[in-house]
PDB file of N, CA, C and O in Angstrom, chain B, residues numbered from 101:
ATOM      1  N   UNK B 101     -27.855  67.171 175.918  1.00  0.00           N
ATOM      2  CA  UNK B 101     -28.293  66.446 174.750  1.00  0.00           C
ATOM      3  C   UNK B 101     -29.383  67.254 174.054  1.00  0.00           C
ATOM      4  O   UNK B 101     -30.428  67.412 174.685  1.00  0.00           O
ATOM      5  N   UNK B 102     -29.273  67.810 172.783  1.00  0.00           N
ATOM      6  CA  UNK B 102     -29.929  68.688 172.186  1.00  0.00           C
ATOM      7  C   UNK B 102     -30.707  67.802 171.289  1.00  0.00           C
ATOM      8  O   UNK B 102     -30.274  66.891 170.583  1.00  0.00           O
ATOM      9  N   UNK B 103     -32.026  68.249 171.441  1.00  0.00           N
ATOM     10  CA  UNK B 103     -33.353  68.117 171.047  1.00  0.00           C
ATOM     11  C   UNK B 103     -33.543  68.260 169.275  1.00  0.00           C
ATOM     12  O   UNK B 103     -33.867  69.396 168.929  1.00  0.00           O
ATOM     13  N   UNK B 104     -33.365  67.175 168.065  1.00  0.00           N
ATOM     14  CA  UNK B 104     -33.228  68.163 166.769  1.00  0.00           C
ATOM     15  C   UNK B 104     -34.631  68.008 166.233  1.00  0.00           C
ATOM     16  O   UNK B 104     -34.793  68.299 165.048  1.00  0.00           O
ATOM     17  N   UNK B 105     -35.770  67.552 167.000  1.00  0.00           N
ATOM     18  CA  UNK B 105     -37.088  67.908 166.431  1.00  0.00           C
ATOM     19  C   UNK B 105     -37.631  69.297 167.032  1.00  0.00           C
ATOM     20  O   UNK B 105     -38.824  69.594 166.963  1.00  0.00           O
ATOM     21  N   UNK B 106     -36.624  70.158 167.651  1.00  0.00           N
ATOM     22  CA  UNK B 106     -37.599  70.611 168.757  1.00  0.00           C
ATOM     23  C   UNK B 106     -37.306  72.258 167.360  1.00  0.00           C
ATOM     24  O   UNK B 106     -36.191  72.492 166.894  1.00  0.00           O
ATOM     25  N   UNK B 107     -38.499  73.052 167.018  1.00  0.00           N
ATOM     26  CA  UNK B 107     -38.086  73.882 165.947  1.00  0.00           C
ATOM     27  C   UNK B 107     -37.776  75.487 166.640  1.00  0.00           C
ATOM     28  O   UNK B 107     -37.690  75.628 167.860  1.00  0.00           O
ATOM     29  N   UNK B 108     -37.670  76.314 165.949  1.00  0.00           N
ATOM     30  CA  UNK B 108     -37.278  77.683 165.947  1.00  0.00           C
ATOM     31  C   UNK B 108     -38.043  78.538 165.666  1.00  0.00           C
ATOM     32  O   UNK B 108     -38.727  78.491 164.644  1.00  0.00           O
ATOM     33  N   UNK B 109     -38.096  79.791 166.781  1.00  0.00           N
ATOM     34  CA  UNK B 109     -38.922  80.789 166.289  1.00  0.00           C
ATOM     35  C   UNK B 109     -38.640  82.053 165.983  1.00  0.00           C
ATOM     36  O   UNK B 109     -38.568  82.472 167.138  1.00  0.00           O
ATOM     37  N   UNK B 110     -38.365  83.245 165.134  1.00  0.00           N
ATOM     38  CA  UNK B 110     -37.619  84.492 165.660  1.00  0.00           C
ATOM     39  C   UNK B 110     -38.841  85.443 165.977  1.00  0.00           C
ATOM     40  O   UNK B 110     -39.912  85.523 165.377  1.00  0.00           O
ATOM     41  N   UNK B 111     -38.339  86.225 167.215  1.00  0.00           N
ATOM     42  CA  UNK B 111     -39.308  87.117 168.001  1.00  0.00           C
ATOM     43  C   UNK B 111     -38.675  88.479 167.337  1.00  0.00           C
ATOM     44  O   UNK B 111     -37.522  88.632 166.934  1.00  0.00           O
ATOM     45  N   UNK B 112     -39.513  89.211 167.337  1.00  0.00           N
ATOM     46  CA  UNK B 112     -39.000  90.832 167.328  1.00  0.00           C
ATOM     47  C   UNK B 112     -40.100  91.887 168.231  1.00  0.00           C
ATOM     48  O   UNK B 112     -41.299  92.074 168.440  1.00  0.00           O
ATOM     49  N   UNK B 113     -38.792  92.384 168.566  1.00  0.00           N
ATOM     50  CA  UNK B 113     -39.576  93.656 170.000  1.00  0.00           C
ATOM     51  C   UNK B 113     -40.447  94.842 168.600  1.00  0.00           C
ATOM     52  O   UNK B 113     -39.837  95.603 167.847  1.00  0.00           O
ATOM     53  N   UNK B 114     -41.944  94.625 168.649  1.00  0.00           N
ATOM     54  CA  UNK B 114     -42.554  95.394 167.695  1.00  0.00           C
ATOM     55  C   UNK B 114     -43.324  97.302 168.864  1.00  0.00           C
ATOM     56  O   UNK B 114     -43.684  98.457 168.641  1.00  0.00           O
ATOM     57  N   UNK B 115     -43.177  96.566 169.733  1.00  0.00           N
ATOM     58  CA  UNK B 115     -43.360  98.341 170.524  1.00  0.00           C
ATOM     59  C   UNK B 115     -42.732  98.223 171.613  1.00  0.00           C
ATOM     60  O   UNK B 115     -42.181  97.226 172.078  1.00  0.00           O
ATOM     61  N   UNK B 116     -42.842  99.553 172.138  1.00  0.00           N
ATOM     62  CA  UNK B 116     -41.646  99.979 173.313  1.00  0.00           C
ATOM     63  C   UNK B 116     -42.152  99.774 174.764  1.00  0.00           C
ATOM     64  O   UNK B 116     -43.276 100.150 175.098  1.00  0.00           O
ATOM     65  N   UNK B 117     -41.165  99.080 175.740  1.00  0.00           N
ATOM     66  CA  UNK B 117     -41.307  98.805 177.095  1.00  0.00           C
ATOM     67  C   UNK B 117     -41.396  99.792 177.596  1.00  0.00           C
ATOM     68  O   UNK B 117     -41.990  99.580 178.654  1.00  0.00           O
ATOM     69  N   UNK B 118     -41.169 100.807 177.506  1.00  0.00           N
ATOM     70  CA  UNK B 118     -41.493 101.970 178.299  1.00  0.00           C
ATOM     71  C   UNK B 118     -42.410 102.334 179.331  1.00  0.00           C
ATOM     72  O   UNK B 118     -42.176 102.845 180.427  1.00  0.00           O
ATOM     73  N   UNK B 119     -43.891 101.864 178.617  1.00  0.00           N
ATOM     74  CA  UNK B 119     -45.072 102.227 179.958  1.00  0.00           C
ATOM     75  C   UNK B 119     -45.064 101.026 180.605  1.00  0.00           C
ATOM     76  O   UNK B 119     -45.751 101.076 181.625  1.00  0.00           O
ATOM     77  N   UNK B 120     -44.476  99.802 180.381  1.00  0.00           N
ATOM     78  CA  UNK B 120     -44.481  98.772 181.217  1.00  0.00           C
ATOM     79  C   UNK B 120     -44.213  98.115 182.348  1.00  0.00           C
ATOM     80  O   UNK B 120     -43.006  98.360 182.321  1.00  0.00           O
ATOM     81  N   UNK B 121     -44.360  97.401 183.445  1.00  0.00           N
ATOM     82  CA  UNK B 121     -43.707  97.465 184.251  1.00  0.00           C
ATOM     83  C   UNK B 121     -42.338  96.507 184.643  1.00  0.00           C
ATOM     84  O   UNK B 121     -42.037  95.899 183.616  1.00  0.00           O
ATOM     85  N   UNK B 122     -41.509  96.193 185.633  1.00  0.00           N
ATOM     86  CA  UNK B 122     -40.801  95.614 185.069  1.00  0.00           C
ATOM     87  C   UNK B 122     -40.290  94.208 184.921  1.00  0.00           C
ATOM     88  O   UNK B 122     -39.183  93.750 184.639  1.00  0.00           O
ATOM     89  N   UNK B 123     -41.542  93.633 185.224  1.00  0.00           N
ATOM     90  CA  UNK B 123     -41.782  92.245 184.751  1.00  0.00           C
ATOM     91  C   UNK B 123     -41.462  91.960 183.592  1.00  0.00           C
ATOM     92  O   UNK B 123     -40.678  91.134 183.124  1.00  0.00           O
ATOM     93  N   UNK B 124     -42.503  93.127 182.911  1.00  0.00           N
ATOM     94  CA  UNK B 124     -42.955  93.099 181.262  1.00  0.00           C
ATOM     95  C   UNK B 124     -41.126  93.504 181.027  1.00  0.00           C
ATOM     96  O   UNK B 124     -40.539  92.499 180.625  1.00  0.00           O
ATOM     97  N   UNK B 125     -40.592  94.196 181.123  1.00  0.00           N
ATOM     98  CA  UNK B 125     -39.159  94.725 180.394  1.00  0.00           C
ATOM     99  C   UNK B 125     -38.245  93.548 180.754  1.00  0.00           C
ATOM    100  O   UNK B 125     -37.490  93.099 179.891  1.00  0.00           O
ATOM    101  N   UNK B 126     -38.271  93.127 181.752  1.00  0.00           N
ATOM    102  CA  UNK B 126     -37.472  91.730 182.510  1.00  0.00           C
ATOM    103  C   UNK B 126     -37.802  89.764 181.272  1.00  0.00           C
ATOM    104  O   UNK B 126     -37.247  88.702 180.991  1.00  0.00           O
ATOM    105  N   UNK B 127     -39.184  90.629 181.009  1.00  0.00           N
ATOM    106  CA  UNK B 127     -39.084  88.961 180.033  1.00  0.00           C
ATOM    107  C   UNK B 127     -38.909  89.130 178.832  1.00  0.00           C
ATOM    108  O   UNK B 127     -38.878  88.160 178.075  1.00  0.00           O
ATOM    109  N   UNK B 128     -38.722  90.678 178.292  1.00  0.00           N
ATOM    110  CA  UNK B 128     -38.749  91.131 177.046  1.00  0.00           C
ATOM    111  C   UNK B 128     -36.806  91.044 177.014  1.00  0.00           C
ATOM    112  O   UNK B 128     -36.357  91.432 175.935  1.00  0.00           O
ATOM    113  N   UNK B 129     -35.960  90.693 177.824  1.00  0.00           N
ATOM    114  CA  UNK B 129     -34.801  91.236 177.760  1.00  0.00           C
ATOM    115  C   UNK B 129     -34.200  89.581 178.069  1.00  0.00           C
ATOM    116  O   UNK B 129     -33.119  89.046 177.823  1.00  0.00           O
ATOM    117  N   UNK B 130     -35.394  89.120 178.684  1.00  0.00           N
ATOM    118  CA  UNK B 130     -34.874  87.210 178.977  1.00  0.00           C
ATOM    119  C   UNK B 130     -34.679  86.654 177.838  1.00  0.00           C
ATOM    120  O   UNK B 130     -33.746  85.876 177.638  1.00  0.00           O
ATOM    121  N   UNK B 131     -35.901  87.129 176.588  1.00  0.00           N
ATOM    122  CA  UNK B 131     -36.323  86.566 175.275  1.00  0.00           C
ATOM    123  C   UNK B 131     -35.031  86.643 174.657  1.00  0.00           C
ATOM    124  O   UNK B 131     -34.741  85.634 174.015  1.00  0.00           O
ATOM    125  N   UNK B 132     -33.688  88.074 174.679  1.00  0.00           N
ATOM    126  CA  UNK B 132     -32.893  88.496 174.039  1.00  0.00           C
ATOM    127  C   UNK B 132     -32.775  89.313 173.330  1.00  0.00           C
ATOM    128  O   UNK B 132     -31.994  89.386 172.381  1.00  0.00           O
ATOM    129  N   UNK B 133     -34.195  90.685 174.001  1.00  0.00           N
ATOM    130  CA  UNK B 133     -34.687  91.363 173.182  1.00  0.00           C
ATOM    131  C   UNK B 133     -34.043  92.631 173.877  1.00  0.00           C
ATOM    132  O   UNK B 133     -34.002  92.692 175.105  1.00  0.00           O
ATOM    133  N   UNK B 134     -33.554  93.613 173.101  1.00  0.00           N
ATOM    134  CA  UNK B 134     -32.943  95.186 173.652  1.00  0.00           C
ATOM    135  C   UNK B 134     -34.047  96.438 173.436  1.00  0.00           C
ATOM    136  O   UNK B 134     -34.793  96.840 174.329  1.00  0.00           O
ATOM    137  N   UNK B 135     -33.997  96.980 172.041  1.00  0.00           N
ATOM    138  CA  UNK B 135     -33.928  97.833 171.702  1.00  0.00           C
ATOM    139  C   UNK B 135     -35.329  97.559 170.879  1.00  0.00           C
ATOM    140  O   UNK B 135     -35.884  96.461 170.922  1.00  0.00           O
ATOM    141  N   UNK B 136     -35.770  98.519 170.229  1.00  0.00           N
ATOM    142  CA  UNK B 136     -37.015  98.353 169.514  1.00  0.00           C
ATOM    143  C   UNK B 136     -36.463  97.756 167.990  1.00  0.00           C
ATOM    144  O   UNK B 136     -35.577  98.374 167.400  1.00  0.00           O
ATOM    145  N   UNK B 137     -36.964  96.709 167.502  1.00  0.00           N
ATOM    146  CA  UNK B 137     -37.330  96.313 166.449  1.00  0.00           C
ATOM    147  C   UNK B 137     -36.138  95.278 166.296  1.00  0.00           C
ATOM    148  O   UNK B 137     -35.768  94.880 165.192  1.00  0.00           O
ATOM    149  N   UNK B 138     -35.370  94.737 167.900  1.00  0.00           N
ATOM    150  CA  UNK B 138     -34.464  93.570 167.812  1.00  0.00           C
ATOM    151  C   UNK B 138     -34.632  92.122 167.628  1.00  0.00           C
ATOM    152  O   UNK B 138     -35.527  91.628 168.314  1.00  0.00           O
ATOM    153  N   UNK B 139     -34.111  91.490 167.016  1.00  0.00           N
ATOM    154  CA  UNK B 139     -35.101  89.979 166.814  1.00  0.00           C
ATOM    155  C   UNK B 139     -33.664  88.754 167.567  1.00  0.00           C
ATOM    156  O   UNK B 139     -32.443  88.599 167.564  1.00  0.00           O
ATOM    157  N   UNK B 140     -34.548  88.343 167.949  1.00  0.00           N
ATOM    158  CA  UNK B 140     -33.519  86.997 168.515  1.00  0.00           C
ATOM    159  C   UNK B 140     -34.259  86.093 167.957  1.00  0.00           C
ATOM    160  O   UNK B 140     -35.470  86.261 167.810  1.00  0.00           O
ATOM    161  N   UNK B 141     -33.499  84.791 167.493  1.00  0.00           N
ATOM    162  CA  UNK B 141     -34.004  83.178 167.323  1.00  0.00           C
ATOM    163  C   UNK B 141     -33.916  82.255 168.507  1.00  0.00           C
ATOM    164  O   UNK B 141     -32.855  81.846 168.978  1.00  0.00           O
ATOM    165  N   UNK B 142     -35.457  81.878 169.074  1.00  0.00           N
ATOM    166  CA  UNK B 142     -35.195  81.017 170.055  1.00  0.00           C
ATOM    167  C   UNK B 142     -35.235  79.747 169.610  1.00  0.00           C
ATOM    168  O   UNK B 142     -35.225  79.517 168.401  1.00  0.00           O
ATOM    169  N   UNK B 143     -35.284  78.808 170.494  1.00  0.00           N
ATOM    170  CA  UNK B 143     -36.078  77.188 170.457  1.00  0.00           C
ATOM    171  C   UNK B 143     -37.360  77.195 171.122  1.00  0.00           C
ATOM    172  O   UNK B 143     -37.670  77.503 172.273  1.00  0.00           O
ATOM    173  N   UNK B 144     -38.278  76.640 169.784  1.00  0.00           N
ATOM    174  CA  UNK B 144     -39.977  76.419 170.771  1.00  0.00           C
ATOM    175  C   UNK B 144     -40.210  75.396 171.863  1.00  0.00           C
ATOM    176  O   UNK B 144     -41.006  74.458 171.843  1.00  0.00           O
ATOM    177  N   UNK B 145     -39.048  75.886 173.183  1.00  0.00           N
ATOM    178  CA  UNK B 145     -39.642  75.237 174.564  1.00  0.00           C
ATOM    179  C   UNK B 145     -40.788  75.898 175.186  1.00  0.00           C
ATOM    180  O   UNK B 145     -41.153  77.010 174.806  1.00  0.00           O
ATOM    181  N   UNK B 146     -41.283  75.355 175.986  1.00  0.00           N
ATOM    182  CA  UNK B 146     -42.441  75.379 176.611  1.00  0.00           C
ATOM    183  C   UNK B 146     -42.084  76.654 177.841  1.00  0.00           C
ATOM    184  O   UNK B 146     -43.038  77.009 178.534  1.00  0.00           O
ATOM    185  N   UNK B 147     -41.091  77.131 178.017  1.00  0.00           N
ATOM    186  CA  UNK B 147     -40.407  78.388 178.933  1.00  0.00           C
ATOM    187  C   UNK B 147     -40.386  79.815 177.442  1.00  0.00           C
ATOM    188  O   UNK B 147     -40.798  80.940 177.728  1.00  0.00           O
ATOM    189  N   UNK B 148     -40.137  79.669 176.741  1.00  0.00           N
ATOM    190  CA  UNK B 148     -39.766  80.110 175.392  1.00  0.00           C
ATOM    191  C   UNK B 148     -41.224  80.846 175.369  1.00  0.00           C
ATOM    192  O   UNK B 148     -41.510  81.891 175.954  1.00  0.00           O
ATOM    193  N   UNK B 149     -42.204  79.923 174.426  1.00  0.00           N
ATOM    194  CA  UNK B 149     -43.611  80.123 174.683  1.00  0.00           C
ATOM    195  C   UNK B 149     -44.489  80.782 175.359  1.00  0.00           C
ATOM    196  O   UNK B 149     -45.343  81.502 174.843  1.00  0.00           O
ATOM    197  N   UNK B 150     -44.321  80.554 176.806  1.00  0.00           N
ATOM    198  CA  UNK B 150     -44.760  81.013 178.002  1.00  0.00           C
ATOM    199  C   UNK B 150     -44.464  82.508 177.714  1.00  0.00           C
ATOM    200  O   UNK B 150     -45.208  83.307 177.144  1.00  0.00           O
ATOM    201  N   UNK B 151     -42.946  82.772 178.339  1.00  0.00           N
ATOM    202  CA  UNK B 151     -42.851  84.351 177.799  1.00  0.00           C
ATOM    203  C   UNK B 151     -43.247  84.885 176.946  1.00  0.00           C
ATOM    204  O   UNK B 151     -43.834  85.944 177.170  1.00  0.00           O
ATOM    205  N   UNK B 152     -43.094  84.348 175.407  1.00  0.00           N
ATOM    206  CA  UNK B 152     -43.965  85.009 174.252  1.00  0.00           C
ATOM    207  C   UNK B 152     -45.124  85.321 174.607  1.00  0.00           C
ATOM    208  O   UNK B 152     -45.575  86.452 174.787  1.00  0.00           O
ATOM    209  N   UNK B 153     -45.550  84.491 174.698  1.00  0.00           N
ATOM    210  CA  UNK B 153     -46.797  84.478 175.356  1.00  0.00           C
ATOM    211  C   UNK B 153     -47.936  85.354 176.340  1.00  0.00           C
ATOM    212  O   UNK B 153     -49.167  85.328 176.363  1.00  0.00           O
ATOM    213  N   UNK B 154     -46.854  86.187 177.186  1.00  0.00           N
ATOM    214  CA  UNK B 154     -47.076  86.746 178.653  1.00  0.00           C
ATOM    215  C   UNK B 154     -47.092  88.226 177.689  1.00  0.00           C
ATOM    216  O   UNK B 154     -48.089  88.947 177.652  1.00  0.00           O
ATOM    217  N   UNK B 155     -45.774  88.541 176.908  1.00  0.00           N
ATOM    218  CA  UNK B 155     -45.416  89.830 176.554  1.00  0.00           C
ATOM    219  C   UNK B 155     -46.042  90.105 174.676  1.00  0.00           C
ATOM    220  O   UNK B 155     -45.704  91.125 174.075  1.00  0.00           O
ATOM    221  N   UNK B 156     -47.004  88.955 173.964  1.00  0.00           N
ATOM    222  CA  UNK B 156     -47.070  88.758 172.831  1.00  0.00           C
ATOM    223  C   UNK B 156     -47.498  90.312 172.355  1.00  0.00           C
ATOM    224  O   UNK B 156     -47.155  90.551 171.197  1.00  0.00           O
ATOM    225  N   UNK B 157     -48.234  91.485 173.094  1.00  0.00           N
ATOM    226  CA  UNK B 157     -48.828  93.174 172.832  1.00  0.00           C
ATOM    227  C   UNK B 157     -47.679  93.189 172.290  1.00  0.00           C
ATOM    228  O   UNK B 157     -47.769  93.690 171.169  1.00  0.00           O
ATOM    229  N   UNK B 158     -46.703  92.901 172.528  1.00  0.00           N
ATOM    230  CA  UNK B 158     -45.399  93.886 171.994  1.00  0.00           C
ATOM    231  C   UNK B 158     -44.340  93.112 171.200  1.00  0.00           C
ATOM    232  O   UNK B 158     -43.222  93.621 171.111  1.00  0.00           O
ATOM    233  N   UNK B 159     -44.596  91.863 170.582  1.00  0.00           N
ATOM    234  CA  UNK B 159     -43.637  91.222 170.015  1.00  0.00           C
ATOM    235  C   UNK B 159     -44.545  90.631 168.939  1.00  0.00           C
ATOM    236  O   UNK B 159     -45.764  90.458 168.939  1.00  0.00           O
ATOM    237  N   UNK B 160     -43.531  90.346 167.943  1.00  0.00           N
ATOM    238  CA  UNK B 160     -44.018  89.371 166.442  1.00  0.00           C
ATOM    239  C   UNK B 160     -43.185  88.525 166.515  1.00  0.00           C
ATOM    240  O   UNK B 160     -41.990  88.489 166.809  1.00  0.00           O
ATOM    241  N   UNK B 161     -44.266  87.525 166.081  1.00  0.00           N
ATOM    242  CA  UNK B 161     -43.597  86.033 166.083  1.00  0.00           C
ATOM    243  C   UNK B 161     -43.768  84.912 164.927  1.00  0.00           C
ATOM    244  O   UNK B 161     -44.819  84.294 164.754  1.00  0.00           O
ATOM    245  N   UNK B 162     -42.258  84.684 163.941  1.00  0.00           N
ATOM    246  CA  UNK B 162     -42.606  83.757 162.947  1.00  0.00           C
ATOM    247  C   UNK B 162     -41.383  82.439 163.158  1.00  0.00           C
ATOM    248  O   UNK B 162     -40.313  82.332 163.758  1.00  0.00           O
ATOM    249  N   UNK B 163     -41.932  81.871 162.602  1.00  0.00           N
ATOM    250  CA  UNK B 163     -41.477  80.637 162.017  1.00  0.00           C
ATOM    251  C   UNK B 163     -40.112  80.517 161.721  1.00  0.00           C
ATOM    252  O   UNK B 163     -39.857  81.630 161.261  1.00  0.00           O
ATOM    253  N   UNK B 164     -38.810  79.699 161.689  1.00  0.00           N
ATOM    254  CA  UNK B 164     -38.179  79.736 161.401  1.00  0.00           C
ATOM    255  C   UNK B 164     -37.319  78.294 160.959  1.00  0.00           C
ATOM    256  O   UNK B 164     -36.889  77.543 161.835  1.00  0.00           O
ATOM    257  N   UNK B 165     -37.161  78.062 159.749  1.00  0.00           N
ATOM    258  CA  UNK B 165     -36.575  76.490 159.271  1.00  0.00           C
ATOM    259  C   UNK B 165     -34.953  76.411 159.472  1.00  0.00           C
ATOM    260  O   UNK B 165     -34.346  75.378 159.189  1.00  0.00           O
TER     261      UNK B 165
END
């Protein structure tokens, strides 16, 4: 049963996993993120967040209607 107050965010990978370890590349790739400058649209759950959250050095994050 899907949630229709719950809103949207799109992430984009803004620098490279490379020196990271691989936690950091493991939640950057959970998000739906590959390659440098890939954007996925999530849903703002509270798991969603968290990761942004953990990896935000290396990602941009806006709004999405």
């Amino acid at each position: 049963m899907a949630n229709e107050n719950v809103g949207k965010i799109k992430i984009t990978l803004e620098k490279s996993v490379i020196s990271y370890d691989k936690r950091v590349r493991e939640t950057v790739k959970s998000l739906g993120l590959g390659k440098l400058h890939s954007s996925a649209i999530q849903a703002t759950t509270p798991d969603i967040l968290g990761k942004v959250r953990r990896v935000q050095h290396l990602v941009a994050v806006e709004e999405v209607k």
